[in-house]
Structures are given as C-alpha cells and as structure tokens.
N, C-alpha and C positions, 0 to 999 in steps of 0.2 A: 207898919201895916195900914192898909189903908182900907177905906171903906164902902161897901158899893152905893154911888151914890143914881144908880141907874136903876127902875124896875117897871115891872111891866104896866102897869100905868100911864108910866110917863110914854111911854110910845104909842099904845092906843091911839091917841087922837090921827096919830099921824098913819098908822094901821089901817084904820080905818077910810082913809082919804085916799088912801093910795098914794102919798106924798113922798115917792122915792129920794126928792132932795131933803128935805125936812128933815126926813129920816137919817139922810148920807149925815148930816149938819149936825145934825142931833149927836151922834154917835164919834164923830170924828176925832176928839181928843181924846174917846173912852179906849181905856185898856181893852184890849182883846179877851183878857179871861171876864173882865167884870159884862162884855156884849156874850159872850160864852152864856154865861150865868144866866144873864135875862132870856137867851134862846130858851132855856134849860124851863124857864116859867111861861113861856108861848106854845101854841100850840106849832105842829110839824108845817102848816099853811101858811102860819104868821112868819115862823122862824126863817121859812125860804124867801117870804119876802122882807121883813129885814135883810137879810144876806146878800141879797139880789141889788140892794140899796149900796151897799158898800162897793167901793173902787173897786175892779178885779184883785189888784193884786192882793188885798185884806181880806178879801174871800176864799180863799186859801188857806192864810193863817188861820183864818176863825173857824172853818171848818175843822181844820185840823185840832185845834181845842176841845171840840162837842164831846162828848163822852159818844161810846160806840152805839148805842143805845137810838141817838138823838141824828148821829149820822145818816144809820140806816134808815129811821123814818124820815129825813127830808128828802134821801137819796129815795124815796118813793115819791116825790111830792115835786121834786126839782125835774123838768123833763131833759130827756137824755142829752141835749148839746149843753146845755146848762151843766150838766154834773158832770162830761165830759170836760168841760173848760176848765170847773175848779178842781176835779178829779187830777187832771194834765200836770196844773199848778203847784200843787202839794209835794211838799218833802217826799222822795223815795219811800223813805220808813214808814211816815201817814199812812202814804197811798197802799201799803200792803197788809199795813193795820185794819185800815177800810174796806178792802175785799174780801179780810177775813169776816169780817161781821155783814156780809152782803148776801143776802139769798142768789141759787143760783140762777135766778134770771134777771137780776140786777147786776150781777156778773158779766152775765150774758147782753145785756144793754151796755156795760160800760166799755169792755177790757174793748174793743172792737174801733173803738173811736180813737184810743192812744194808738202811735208808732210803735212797730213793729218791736225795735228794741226797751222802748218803755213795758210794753206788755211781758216783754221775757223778765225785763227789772222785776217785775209786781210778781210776778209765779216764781221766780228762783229767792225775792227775800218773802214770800209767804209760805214759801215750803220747811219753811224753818219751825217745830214745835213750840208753841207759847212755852217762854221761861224758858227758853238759852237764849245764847248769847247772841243769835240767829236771828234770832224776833225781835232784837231791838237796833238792827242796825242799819246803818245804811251804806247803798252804793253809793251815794250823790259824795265825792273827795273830790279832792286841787294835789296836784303832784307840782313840785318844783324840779327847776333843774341844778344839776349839783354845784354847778358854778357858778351860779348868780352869787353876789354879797347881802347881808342883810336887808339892804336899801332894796336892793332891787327883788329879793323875796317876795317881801311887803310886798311894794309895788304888782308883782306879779299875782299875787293873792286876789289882791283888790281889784286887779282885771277880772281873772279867770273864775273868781270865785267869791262875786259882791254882795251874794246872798246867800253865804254859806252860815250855815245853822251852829256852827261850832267849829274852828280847829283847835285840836289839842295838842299834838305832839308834832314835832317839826326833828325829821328823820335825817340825820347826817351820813352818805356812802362814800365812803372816801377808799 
C-alpha cells in the first residue's frame, strides 16, 4: 500500500503561475489514482487546469478515474474541443459512464464532436440500466484469427490492440 505523497498544497504555487510544465514535472511519475485524489481536493477551475498540464494521452486515463461527481463539474468548466478531445480518448465504457452523469446540454455539446460511429457506441452502451451486465461493458475488443500460432496471437494483439484495457479470455473455433 502506498501512500499519497501528493496534496493540494504542493501544487498551488504552480496553480497559481499558471506553470503548465511545472505542473506536467511535478506530476509525471504520480500514480493516476493518487493525481485523481488531489483533483478530488481542487476546485472544478483548478482541476481542469492540472488536467490540461498533462500529456494528452494521461488526460484520458485521469479523467476516467474522477468519480462521476467531479467529471460532470469540470465537463462544465473544460470548453467543448477540450472535453471533446479527452471525451474521444476514453475507454468505450468511461465514455458512456460520462454521458450518463452529463446534463442534457453537456450531452448536447459533447456527443456532436465524436464520429458518427463513436456516438452510436456511447447511446447503445448507455442504454444499458445501471447494475447489469450492460453498464459495465465495453465495445472497444481485438478478435484474432483462428490460424495464427501463439507467437503470432501475441504479436497480433500487440499491433491491433496496444492499449487494450484487459484481455481475458482467448476463444478457440476450431
């Protein structure tokens, strides 16, 4: 277990400067739950700009972390190409997590800026009722083909799906 050694304090100075590298530096070998946390003690202005500090692609993950609560006020706070970018970014499942906690004119600003097929993604896994099986899944899979060998499985994996969030089961059709 380890311990948060981050809090809101320690960023201030650099808050306050508007020091986006400071910030990226500061943060860069912090765990994503423990920069979560310190969101969680900023206000919804401060937390967007931390976020904004981070590399694209960790603006994603960290979002996806916030508690629903914490999204929905920065997603007030972040303006619309901004919450479209990290919106875009986000695990399948996140993103329909997020639209569930979205008022409908934060809806209405978001869903408009994903592709066509992205936005069917986000309405066919949010039509799911909280607590099945529905709401917590996602589209975003890697299919193999049946005659590759192990070696070349992997391999194929690692291409098609280098930022996949889990696989579990590896389906044999024979």
């Amino acid at each position: 277990m380890t311990t948060a050694t981050l809090s809101a304090p320690d960023i201030r100075p650099q808050l306050s400067s508007d020091d986006r590298p400071a910030i990226a530096a500061r943060l860069a070998h912090e765990h994503t739950a423990d920069i979560a946390a310190l969101l969680g003690d900023l206000s919804a202005e401060e937390g967007a700009r931390v976020l904004l500090a981070l590399p694209d692609p960790r603006q994603a993950d960290l979002f996806g972390y916030l508690p629903p609560d914490l999204q929905s006020r920065m997603a007030h706070v972040l303006d619309r190409a901004e919450m479209a970018r990290i919106f875009g970014a986000m695990a399948h499942d996140e993103r329909a997590d997020l639209v569930d906690h979205l008022t409908e004119a934060q809806r209405a600003a978001l869903l408009p800026g994903l592709a066509q097929a992205e936005r069917e993604d986000v309405r066919r896994l949010s039509a799911y009722p909280d607590g099945t099986v529905g709401s917590v899944m996602t589209s975003d899979y890697a299919t193999i083909p049946p005659d590759l060998t192990t070696v070349q499985a992997v391999a194929h994996l690692r291409l098609v799906a280098p930022d996949a969030e889990t696989i579990y089961t590896f389906l044999c059709a024979r």
